[in-house]
N, C-alpha and C positions, 0 to 999 in steps of 0.2 A: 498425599502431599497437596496442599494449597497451590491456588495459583500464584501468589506470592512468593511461595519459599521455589517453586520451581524459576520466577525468574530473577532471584538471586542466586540459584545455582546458574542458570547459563551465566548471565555477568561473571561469576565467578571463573568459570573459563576462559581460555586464552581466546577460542576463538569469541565468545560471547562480548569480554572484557573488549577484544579489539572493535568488532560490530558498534558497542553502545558508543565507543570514545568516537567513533566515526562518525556515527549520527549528533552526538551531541557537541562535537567541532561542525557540522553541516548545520544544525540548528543555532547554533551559537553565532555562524556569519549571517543567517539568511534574515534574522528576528533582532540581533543587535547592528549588525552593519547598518542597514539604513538609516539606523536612528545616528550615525555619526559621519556618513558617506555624501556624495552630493547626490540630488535626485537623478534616479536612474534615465530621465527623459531632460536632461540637461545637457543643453549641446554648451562646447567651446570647438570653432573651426579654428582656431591655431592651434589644439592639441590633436590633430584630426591622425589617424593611424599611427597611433605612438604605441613601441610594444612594451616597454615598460620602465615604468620610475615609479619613486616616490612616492606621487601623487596618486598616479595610477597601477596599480603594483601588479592587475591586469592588463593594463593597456589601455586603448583606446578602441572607438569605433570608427566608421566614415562621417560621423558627424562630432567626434569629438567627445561623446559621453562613455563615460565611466565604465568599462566590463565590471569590475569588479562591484560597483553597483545595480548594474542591471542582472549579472548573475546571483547576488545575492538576495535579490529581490525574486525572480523567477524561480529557487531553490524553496524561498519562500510559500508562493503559490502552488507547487508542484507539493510539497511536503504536506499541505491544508487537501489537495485532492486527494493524498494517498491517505491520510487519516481517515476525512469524509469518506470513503469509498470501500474502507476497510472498517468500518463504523456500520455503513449502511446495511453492505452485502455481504460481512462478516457477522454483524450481531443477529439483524433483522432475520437474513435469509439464515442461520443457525438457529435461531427462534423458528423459523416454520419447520425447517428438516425435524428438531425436536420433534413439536407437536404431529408432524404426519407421521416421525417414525413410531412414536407412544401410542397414536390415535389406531394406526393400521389400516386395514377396510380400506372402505370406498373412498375417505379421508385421504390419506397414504397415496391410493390410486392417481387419485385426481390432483394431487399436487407434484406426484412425480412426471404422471404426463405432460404439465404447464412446462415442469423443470425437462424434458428431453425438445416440446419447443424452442425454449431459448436457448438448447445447445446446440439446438442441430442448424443456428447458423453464427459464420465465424464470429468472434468479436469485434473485428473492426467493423466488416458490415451491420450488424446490427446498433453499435455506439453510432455509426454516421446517420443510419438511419432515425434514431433518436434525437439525435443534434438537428435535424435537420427541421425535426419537430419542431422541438424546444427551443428555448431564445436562446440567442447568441449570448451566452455568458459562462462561467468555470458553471454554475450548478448546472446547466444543461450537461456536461461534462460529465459533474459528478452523479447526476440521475444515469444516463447513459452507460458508464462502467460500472456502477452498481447493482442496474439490470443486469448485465451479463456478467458478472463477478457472484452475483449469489447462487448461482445453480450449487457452485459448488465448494459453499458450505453448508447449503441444504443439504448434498449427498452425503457430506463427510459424517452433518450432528446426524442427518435420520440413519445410518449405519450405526453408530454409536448406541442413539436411542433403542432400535431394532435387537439390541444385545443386553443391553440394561435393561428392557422391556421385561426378560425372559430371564434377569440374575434373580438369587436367591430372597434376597434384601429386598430387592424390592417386590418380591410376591412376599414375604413373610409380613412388609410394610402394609400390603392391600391386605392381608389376613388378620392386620391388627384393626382393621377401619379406616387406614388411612386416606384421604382421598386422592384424585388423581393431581389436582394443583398440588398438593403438598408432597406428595412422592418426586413430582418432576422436578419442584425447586430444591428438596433437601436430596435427594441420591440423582438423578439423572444428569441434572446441568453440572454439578461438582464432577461428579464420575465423568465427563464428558469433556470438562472444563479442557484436556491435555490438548487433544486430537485440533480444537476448536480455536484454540490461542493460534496453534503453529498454522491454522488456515489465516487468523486472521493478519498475521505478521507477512504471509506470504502474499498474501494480493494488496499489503500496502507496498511492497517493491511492486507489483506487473502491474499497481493503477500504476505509480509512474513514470514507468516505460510507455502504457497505453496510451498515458494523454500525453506526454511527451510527443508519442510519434503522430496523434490525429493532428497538437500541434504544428509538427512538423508540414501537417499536410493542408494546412491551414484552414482546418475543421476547428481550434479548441477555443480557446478563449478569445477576447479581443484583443488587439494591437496594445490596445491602452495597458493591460494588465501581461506584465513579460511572464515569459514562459517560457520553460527552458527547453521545449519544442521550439517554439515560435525564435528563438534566437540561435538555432542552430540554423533550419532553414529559412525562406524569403529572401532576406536582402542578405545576409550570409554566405549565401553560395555564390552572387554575384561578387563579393569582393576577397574569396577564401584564398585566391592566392596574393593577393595582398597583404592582406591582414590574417592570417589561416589563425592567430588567437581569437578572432572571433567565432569559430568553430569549436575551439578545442578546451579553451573554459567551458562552455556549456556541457560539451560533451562529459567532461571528466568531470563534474557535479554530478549530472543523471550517473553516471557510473558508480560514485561514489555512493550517494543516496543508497542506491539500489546494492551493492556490494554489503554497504552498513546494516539492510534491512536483512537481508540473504543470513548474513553471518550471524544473526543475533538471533534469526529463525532457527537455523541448523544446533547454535548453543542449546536452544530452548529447548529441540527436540532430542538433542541427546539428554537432555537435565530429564527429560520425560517420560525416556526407555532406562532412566538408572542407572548405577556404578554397572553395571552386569554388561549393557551393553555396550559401555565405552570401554570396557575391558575383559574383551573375550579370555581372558584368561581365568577369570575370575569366575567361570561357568562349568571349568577343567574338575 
Protein backbone atom coordinates (compact mmCIF):
# COMPACT_ATOMS: atom_id res chain seq x y z
CA UNK A 1 0.00 0.00 0.00
CA UNK A 2 1.22 3.65 -0.86
CA UNK A 3 1.66 6.09 1.56
CA UNK A 4 -1.17 7.86 -0.01
CA UNK A 5 -3.75 5.37 -0.08
CA UNK A 6 -2.75 4.54 3.75
CA UNK A 7 -3.70 8.16 4.54
CA UNK A 8 -6.88 8.01 3.07
CA UNK A 9 -7.85 5.14 4.77
CA UNK A 10 -7.12 6.76 8.35
CA UNK A 11 -9.14 10.02 7.19
CA UNK A 12 -11.65 7.43 6.29
CA UNK A 13 -12.01 6.50 9.89
CA UNK A 14 -14.04 8.02 12.60
CA UNK A 15 -11.32 8.35 14.56
CA UNK A 16 -8.82 9.65 11.69
CA UNK A 17 -11.89 11.73 10.02
CA UNK A 18 -12.27 13.45 13.62
CA UNK A 19 -8.17 14.03 14.11
CA UNK A 20 -7.98 15.76 10.33
CA UNK A 21 -11.44 18.13 10.98
CA UNK A 22 -9.61 19.13 14.13
CA UNK A 23 -6.57 20.17 12.73
CA UNK A 24 -7.81 21.61 9.87
CA UNK A 25 -10.63 23.95 12.04
CA UNK A 26 -7.01 24.75 14.15
CA UNK A 27 -5.36 25.67 10.96
CA UNK A 28 -8.23 27.37 9.42
CA UNK A 29 -8.36 29.92 12.77
CA UNK A 30 -4.49 30.21 13.22
CA UNK A 31 -3.60 31.14 9.15
CA UNK A 32 -7.05 32.81 8.18
CA UNK A 33 -7.90 34.77 11.49
CA UNK A 34 -5.30 37.09 11.33
CA UNK A 35 -5.85 38.10 8.07
CA UNK A 36 -9.39 39.41 9.33
CA UNK A 37 -8.80 39.97 13.30
CA UNK A 38 -7.22 43.11 15.01
CA UNK A 39 -3.35 42.80 15.45
CA UNK A 40 -2.60 40.37 18.13
CA UNK A 41 -0.37 43.24 19.98
CA UNK A 42 -3.08 45.98 19.83
CA UNK A 43 -4.05 47.22 23.00
CA UNK A 44 -7.71 49.04 23.74
CA UNK A 45 -7.60 49.89 27.79
CA UNK A 46 -11.42 50.37 27.77
CA UNK A 47 -11.91 46.84 26.61
CA UNK A 48 -9.34 45.74 29.39
CA UNK A 49 -10.54 42.12 31.05
CA UNK A 50 -13.66 41.69 29.10
CA UNK A 51 -14.61 37.86 29.04
CA UNK A 52 -16.70 37.90 26.09
CA UNK A 53 -18.65 39.59 23.12
CA UNK A 54 -18.87 40.13 19.86
CA UNK A 55 -16.05 41.70 19.22
CA UNK A 56 -14.08 39.69 21.27
CA UNK A 57 -15.56 36.13 21.19
CA UNK A 58 -12.39 35.30 23.40
CA UNK A 59 -12.21 38.00 25.55
CA UNK A 60 -9.83 40.25 26.49
CA UNK A 61 -6.45 40.66 28.12
CA UNK A 62 -4.99 43.31 30.82
CA UNK A 63 -4.24 45.49 28.15
CA UNK A 64 -7.24 45.15 26.15
CA UNK A 65 -5.96 42.99 23.14
CA UNK A 66 -7.79 40.36 21.49
CA UNK A 67 -7.28 36.57 22.92
CA UNK A 68 -8.80 35.40 20.20
CA UNK A 69 -6.07 37.02 18.10
CA UNK A 70 -3.23 36.46 19.93
CA UNK A 71 -4.35 32.77 20.34
CA UNK A 72 -4.69 32.41 16.80
CA UNK A 73 -1.59 33.79 16.05
CA UNK A 74 0.52 31.61 18.64
CA UNK A 75 -1.62 28.39 17.25
CA UNK A 76 0.02 29.66 14.30
CA UNK A 77 3.64 29.53 15.34
CA UNK A 78 3.44 26.61 17.33
CA UNK A 79 1.82 24.58 14.21
CA UNK A 80 5.20 26.03 11.75
CA UNK A 81 7.52 24.44 14.97
CA UNK A 82 5.75 21.21 14.93
CA UNK A 83 5.90 20.82 11.17
CA UNK A 84 9.69 22.13 11.06
CA UNK A 85 10.59 19.81 13.72
CA UNK A 86 8.83 16.85 12.51
CA UNK A 87 10.47 17.65 8.87
CA UNK A 88 13.88 18.01 10.40
CA UNK A 89 13.99 14.96 13.00
CA UNK A 90 11.53 12.96 11.24
CA UNK A 91 12.84 12.96 7.68
CA UNK A 92 16.62 13.91 8.12
CA UNK A 93 17.11 11.60 11.18
CA UNK A 94 14.96 8.59 9.28
CA UNK A 95 17.42 9.19 6.45
CA UNK A 96 20.44 8.40 8.57
CA UNK A 97 18.75 5.32 10.71
CA UNK A 98 18.07 4.04 6.88
CA UNK A 99 21.53 4.29 5.90
CA UNK A 100 23.28 3.10 9.30
CA UNK A 101 20.62 0.23 9.33
CA UNK A 102 21.61 -0.78 5.31
CA UNK A 103 25.23 0.20 5.79
CA UNK A 104 25.80 -2.04 9.21
CA UNK A 105 29.60 -2.39 10.48
CA UNK A 106 31.32 0.10 11.91
CA UNK A 107 28.78 2.69 9.99
CA UNK A 108 25.77 1.40 12.05
CA UNK A 109 28.09 1.31 15.12
CA UNK A 110 29.19 4.79 15.16
CA UNK A 111 26.04 6.46 14.53
CA UNK A 112 24.04 4.51 17.00
CA UNK A 113 26.59 5.36 19.64
CA UNK A 114 26.05 9.38 18.58
CA UNK A 115 22.24 8.26 18.89
CA UNK A 116 22.49 6.64 22.75
CA UNK A 117 24.45 10.22 23.48
CA UNK A 118 21.72 12.35 22.83
CA UNK A 119 19.32 10.01 24.61
CA UNK A 120 20.92 9.53 27.46
CA UNK A 121 20.05 13.22 28.36
CA UNK A 122 16.46 14.44 29.03
CA UNK A 123 14.88 16.59 26.38
CA UNK A 124 14.30 19.46 28.14
CA UNK A 125 17.82 19.61 29.34
CA UNK A 126 19.45 19.15 26.36
CA UNK A 127 16.81 21.73 24.11
CA UNK A 128 17.82 24.43 26.86
CA UNK A 129 21.11 23.83 26.55
CA UNK A 130 20.86 24.28 22.73
CA UNK A 131 18.89 27.44 23.05
CA UNK A 132 21.07 28.83 25.22
CA UNK A 133 23.50 28.53 22.34
CA UNK A 134 21.68 29.45 19.55
CA UNK A 135 19.86 32.94 19.19
CA UNK A 136 17.03 33.77 20.63
CA UNK A 137 14.42 33.12 17.98
CA UNK A 138 11.60 29.98 17.14
CA UNK A 139 14.65 28.29 14.82
CA UNK A 140 16.86 28.07 17.83
CA UNK A 141 13.80 26.19 19.04
CA UNK A 142 13.42 24.34 16.21
CA UNK A 143 17.32 23.21 15.79
CA UNK A 144 16.97 22.27 19.51
CA UNK A 145 13.82 19.83 19.41
CA UNK A 146 15.06 18.31 16.32
CA UNK A 147 18.35 17.38 17.85
CA UNK A 148 16.53 15.52 20.37
CA UNK A 149 13.44 14.31 18.44
CA UNK A 150 15.72 12.46 15.72
CA UNK A 151 17.26 9.67 17.83
CA UNK A 152 14.15 8.30 17.53
CA UNK A 153 13.39 7.90 14.20
CA UNK A 154 16.77 7.00 13.58
CA UNK A 155 15.94 3.76 15.78
CA UNK A 156 12.63 3.30 14.48
CA UNK A 157 13.94 3.48 10.19
CA UNK A 158 17.40 1.56 11.10
CA UNK A 159 15.19 -1.44 12.69
CA UNK A 160 13.11 -1.30 9.72
CA UNK A 161 16.14 -1.09 7.47
CA UNK A 162 18.06 -4.02 9.71
CA UNK A 163 14.90 -6.29 8.52
CA UNK A 164 14.68 -5.27 4.83
CA UNK A 165 18.33 -5.51 4.92
CA UNK A 166 17.96 -9.45 5.18
CA UNK A 167 14.23 -9.86 2.97
CA UNK A 168 14.15 -11.88 0.06
CA UNK A 169 13.55 -9.01 -2.61
CA UNK A 170 15.97 -7.42 -1.75
CA UNK A 171 18.95 -9.96 -1.93
CA UNK A 172 17.27 -11.28 -5.09
CA UNK A 173 17.50 -7.17 -6.20
CA UNK A 174 21.51 -7.35 -5.27
CA UNK A 175 21.72 -10.71 -7.18
CA UNK A 176 20.29 -9.01 -10.24
CA UNK A 177 23.04 -6.15 -10.10
CA UNK A 178 21.27 -3.97 -8.55
CA UNK A 179 23.10 -1.19 -6.63
CA UNK A 180 22.81 -0.20 -3.12
CA UNK A 181 21.26 3.64 -3.98
CA UNK A 182 18.67 1.87 -5.98
CA UNK A 183 17.70 -0.96 -3.71
CA UNK A 184 17.17 1.69 -0.80
CA UNK A 185 15.05 4.02 -2.90
CA UNK A 186 12.94 1.34 -4.72
CA UNK A 187 12.30 -1.53 -1.76
CA UNK A 188 13.71 -0.04 1.60
CA UNK A 189 12.26 3.49 2.11
CA UNK A 190 8.59 2.23 0.48
CA UNK A 191 8.72 -0.90 2.72
CA UNK A 192 9.61 1.38 5.51
CA UNK A 193 7.41 4.27 4.48
CA UNK A 194 4.51 2.73 7.42
CA UNK A 195 6.55 2.49 10.78
CA UNK A 196 8.17 6.15 9.53
CA UNK A 197 4.98 8.32 8.63
CA UNK A 198 3.36 7.31 12.27
CA UNK A 199 6.91 8.53 13.87
CA UNK A 200 6.80 11.33 11.92
CA UNK A 201 3.00 12.55 12.83
CA UNK A 202 3.94 11.61 16.54
CA UNK A 203 6.74 14.15 17.27
CA UNK A 204 4.65 16.86 15.45
CA UNK A 205 2.25 16.60 18.62
CA UNK A 206 5.41 16.36 21.43
CA UNK A 207 7.37 19.29 19.47
CA UNK A 208 4.38 21.02 20.44
CA UNK A 209 4.00 20.35 23.80
CA UNK A 210 7.95 20.75 23.96
CA UNK A 211 8.20 24.17 22.83
CA UNK A 212 4.97 25.01 24.41
CA UNK A 213 6.35 24.16 27.76
CA UNK A 214 10.25 25.61 27.21
CA UNK A 215 7.82 28.65 26.34
CA UNK A 216 6.15 28.46 29.23
CA UNK A 217 9.53 28.57 30.88
CA UNK A 218 10.49 31.49 29.08
CA UNK A 219 13.19 29.69 27.12
CA UNK A 220 11.22 29.66 23.49
CA UNK A 221 10.64 32.35 21.30
CA UNK A 222 10.62 36.02 21.78
CA UNK A 223 7.80 38.14 23.39
CA UNK A 224 7.29 39.64 19.93
CA UNK A 225 6.20 36.36 18.32
CA UNK A 226 3.11 34.79 20.66
CA UNK A 227 3.38 31.48 21.55
CA UNK A 228 1.12 29.50 22.92
CA UNK A 229 3.67 28.61 25.77
CA UNK A 230 4.56 32.13 26.24
CA UNK A 231 0.59 33.19 26.72
CA UNK A 232 -0.23 30.63 29.16
CA UNK A 233 2.63 31.63 31.42
CA UNK A 234 4.48 35.27 32.34
CA UNK A 235 1.98 37.77 32.77
CA UNK A 236 -0.88 35.13 32.93
CA UNK A 237 -0.39 33.73 36.08
CA UNK A 238 -0.27 37.04 37.53
CA UNK A 239 -3.81 37.90 36.48
CA UNK A 240 -5.29 33.97 36.25
CA UNK A 241 -7.66 34.70 38.77
CA UNK A 242 -9.00 37.58 37.17
CA UNK A 243 -9.04 36.86 33.95
CA UNK A 244 -8.55 32.63 34.19
CA UNK A 245 -9.69 32.94 30.06
CA UNK A 246 -6.37 34.11 29.65
CA UNK A 247 -5.14 30.64 30.71
CA UNK A 248 -7.68 28.62 29.36
CA UNK A 249 -7.73 29.64 25.54
CA UNK A 250 -4.29 28.82 25.25
CA UNK A 251 -4.48 25.99 27.02
CA UNK A 252 -7.31 24.32 25.19
CA UNK A 253 -5.44 25.14 21.64
CA UNK A 254 -2.19 23.28 22.72
CA UNK A 255 -4.84 20.48 23.65
CA UNK A 256 -6.47 20.47 20.86
CA UNK A 257 -3.59 20.78 18.40
CA UNK A 258 -2.12 18.04 20.00
CA UNK A 259 -5.32 15.75 20.58
CA UNK A 260 -5.90 16.50 16.32
CA UNK A 261 -2.30 15.26 15.86
CA UNK A 262 -2.69 12.04 18.33
CA UNK A 263 -5.93 10.90 16.67
CA UNK A 264 -4.97 11.19 13.13
CA UNK A 265 -1.47 9.20 14.22
CA UNK A 266 -3.50 6.35 15.94
CA UNK A 267 -6.07 6.37 12.44
CA UNK A 268 -2.78 6.07 10.47
CA UNK A 269 -1.47 3.29 12.29
CA UNK A 270 -4.40 1.21 12.40
CA UNK A 271 -4.88 1.93 8.39
CA UNK A 272 -1.13 0.40 8.56
CA UNK A 273 -1.60 -3.01 10.69
CA UNK A 274 -4.84 -3.68 8.18
CA UNK A 275 -8.69 -4.78 8.35
CA UNK A 276 -7.06 -7.86 10.37
CA UNK A 277 -6.02 -5.72 13.17
CA UNK A 278 -8.96 -3.48 13.63
CA UNK A 279 -10.94 -6.44 13.71
CA UNK A 280 -9.72 -9.25 15.64
CA UNK A 281 -12.30 -11.30 14.50
CA UNK A 282 -11.39 -11.29 11.35
CA UNK A 283 -8.10 -13.57 12.37
CA UNK A 284 -10.82 -16.25 13.94
Amino acid sequence: MRPGTWLLAAVSSRTGLAGALLLLALAAAAFIGPLVLDPPLAQDLNERYVKFSVDHPMGTDQFGRDMFSRVANATRGSIAVGVAVAALAGVLGGLIGLFSGYAGGRVDMLVQRAVDAIMSLPLIVLALAIIVAAPASRWGIILALSIGFAPLAIRVTRSSALSLRASSYVEAARAMGASDVSIVVRHVIPNAAGPWLIIIGAQLGAAVLAESSLSFLGFGAPSTQPSLGLLIGGEAQTYIHRAPWMVLWPGAAITALVLGVNLLSDALADALRGPAAADPSSTI
